[in-house]
N, C-alpha and C positions, 0 to 999 in steps of 0.2 A: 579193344575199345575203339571207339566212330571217332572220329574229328572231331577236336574241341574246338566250341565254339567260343571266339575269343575276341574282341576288335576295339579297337575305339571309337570305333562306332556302328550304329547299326544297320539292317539294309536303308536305302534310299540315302545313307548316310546320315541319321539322325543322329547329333552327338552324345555322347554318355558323358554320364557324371563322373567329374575328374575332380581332385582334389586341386582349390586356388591358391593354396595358400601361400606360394610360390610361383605364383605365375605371372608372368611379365604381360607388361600392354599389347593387344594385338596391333599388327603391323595392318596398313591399309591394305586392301585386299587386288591381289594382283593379279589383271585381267590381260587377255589377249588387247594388242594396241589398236585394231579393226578389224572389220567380218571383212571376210571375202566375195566381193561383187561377182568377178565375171567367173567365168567355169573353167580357166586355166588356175587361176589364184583356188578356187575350190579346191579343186585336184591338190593344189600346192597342198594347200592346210591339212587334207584331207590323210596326204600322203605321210608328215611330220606327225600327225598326231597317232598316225598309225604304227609309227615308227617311235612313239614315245610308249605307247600301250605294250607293243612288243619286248622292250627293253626295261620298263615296270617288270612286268612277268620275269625274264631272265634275269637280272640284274639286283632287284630292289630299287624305290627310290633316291637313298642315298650312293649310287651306284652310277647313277645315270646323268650324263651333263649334257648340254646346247649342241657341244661337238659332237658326239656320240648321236645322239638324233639326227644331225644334219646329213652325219656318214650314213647313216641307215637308211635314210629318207630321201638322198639320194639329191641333195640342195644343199647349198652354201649356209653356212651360218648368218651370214647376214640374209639370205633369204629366209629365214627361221624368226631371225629379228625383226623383222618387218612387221612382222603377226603378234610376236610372243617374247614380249622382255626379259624372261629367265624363265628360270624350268618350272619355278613356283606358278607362272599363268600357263605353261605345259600343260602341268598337272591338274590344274583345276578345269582346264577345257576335255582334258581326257574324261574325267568326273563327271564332267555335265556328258558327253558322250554317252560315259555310259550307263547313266540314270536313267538316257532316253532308250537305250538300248534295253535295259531290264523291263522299264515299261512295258515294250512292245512285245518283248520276252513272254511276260506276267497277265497280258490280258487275255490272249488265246487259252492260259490255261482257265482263268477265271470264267470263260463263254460256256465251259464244260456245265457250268452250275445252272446252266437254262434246260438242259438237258439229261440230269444226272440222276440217277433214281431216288426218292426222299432219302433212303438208308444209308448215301454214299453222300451226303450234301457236308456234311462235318470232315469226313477225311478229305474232300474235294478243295473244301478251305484252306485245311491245316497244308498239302501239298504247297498251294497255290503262297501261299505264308512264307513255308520251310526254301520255297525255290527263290524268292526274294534274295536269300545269302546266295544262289548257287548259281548266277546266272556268269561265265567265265569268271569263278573264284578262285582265281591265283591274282587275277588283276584287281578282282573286287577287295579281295584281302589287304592288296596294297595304296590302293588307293584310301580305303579307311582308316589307312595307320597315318594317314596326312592329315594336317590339320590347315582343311580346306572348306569346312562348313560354311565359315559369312560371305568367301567365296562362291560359292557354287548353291545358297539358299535357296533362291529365287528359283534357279533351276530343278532342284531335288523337291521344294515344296509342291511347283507345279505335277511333277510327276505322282507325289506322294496322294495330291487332294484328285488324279484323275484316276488313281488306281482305288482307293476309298468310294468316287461315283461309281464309277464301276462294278466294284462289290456292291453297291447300295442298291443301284437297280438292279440287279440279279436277285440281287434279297427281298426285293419286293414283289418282280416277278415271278419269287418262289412261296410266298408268304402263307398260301394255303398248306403249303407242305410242312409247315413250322408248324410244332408244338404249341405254339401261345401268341398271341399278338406281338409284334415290335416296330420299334422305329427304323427303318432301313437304314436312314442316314446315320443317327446314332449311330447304329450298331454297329456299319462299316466303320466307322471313325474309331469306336473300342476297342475292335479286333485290331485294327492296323496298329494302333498307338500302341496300346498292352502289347501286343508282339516287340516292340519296341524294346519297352519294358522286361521282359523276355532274352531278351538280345544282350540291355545291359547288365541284369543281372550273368550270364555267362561272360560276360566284360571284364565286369570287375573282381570275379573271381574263376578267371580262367583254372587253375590247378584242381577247382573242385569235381572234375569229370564229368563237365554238360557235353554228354557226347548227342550224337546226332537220336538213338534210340530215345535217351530221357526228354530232350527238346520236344521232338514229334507228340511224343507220351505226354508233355505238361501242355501243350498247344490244343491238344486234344480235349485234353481237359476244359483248357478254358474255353476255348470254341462252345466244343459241347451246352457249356451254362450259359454264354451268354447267349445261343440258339433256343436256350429253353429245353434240351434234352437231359437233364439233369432231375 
């Protein structure tokens, strides 16, 4: 059996549906204390947050402290402080990291679709979809097991609505090669959201065997109908 696919949340970070009935007030959301102006302080942040990405992967989350970054990162703890008032605004600048890192990941494959013979436009999708979870997923995995969404919003949605334009001009671009008339932008927006959807449903019932063959296999599907190949 493939990798279950399991998270709480889904790519770009979109959260799944968690039961509240127990759930306590969220906490204000905890941001880095300023950006870094000149190109030593760059390097600085540049340097801790690559040293908290590193140690997410080996470690886990709950695994990883301020100290432990600072040693890796090769700066004092209070140099760490200066930027980042606990590991919770760590984590959530790693996040935005690498939201923009999947992006950039994600649209080179999506350029394929200007170019891609009609017959190959549905699995060209479904790839470009399935690669969203896989873009460095040992970090991806742990970072969605954090509960960093109102955190890191602003950042994932941008990414989310530039990855959807994207798709939407290419679909338009392609639109002679379609089956049947559609809305580009719609369309982009169904596919990304439903995959979504997709995501959650393997969420909330991890044990049921969404391995990576059935995933591709139901994406396919849905791609295909809302393409109009159906």
């Amino acid at each position: 059996m493939g990798r279950q696919w399991g998270s709480a949340y889904s790519p770009f970070g979109f959260p799944m549906a968690r039961s509240t009935a127990r759930s306590k007030p969220a906490k204000a959301p905890a941001r880095a204390r300023r950006k870094p102006k000149q190109e030593r302080a760059r390097v600085l942040v540049d340097a801790i947050l690559t040293a908290t990405a590193q140690l997410l992967r080996e470690l886990g989350a709950k695994a990883v402290t301020t100290n432990k970054v600072a040693a890796r990162a090769g700066v004092s703890v209070g140099s760490l402080y200066q930027y980042f008032p606990n590991k919770t605004a760590l984590f959530t600048a790693v996040a935005e990291r690498h939201a923009l890192e999947t992006e950039q990941a994600i649209l080179p494959l999506l350029d394929r679709l200007a170019v891609e013979p009609p017959e190959e436009l549905v699995d060209t999708v479904v790839e470009a979809l399935v690669a969203l979870e896989r873009v460095d997923a040992v970090l991806h995995a742990e970072l969605m097991r954090l509960s960093l969404w109102g955190q890191t919003s602003g950042v994932i949605q941008t990414c989310r609505r530039t990855f959807e334009a994207h798709l939407a001009d290419l679909l338009a671009r392609r639109a002679a090669d379609l089956p049947r008339p559609l809305d580009p932008t719609a369309t982009a927006r169904v596919l990304v959201r439903a995959m979504g959807g997709v995501f959650e449903v393997c969420a909330q019932e991890p044990d049921e065997g969404f391995d990576d063959a059935l995933l591709t296999e139901t994406l396919t599907r849905m791609v295909a109908g809302t393409l109009g190949y159906s």
